[in-house]
C-alpha positions in Angstrom: -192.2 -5.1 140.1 -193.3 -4.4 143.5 -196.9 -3.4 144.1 -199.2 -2.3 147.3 -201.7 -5.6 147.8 -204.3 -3.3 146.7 -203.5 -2.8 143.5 -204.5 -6.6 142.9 -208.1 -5.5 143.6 -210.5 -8.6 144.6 -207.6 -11.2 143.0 -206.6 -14.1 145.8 -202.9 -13.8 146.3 -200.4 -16.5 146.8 -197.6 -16.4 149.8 -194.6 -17.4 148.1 -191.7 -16.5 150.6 -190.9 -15.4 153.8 -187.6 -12.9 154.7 -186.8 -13.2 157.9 -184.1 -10.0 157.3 -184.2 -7.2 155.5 -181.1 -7.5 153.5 -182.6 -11.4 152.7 -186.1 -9.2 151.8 -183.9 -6.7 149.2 -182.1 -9.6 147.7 -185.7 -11.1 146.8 -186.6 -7.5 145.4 -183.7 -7.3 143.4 -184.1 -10.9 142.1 -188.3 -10.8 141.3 -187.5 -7.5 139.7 -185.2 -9.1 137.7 -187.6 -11.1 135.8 -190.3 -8.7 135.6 -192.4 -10.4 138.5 -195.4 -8.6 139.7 -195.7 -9.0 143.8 -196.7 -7.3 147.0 -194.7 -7.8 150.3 -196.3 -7.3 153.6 -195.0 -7.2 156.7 -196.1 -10.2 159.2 -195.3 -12.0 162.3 -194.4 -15.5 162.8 -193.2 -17.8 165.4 -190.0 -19.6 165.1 -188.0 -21.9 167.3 -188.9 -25.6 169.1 -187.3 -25.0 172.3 -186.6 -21.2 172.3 -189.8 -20.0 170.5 -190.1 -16.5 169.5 -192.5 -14.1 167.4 -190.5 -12.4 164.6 -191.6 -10.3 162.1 -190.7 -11.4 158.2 -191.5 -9.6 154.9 -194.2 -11.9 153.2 -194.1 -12.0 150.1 -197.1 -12.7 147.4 -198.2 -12.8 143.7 -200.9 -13.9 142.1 -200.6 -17.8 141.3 -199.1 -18.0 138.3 -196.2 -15.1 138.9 -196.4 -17.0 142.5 -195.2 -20.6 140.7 -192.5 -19.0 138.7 -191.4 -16.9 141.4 -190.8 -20.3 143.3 -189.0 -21.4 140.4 -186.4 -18.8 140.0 -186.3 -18.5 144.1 -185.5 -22.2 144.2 -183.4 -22.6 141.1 -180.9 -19.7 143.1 -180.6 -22.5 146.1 -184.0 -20.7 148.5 -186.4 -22.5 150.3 -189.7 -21.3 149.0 -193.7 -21.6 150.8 -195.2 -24.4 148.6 -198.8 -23.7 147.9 -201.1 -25.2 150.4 -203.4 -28.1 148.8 
């Protein structure tokens, strides 16, 4: 279920995926609310391209850690290229 950042208090969150549309952003929605996954989506800006770089802005979405790791295993079990936790 979708929460404001906030709502996780003083908790670290974990980036788990990056929408670079908004249809691509519901889709996620629709799929975390599936399973009953608690996250907050924020709206960010990122750069993209080699050649032709650009700054776009992507819905960013986080959970705590452990609802982050599962989140990246439904995401990737349905074929999408997650954010792998930094080390």
């Amino acid at each position: 279920m979708r929460r404001d950042p906030e709502e996780f208090g003083e908790e670290e969150l974990e980036l788990f995926y990056i929408a670079g549309r908004l249809q691509e952003a519901k889709k996620i929605e629709a799929i975390l609310d599936g399973q009953g996954i608690d996250y907050a989506i924020q709206v960010e800006h990122y750069r993209a391209g080699v050649i032709f770089a650009s700054v776009r802005a992507g819905a960013f979405f986080y959970a705590l850690p452990a609802e982050a790791a599962r989140s990246r295993e439904t995401l990737k079990r349905l074929g999408y290229k997650v954010q792998e936790p930094l080390p």
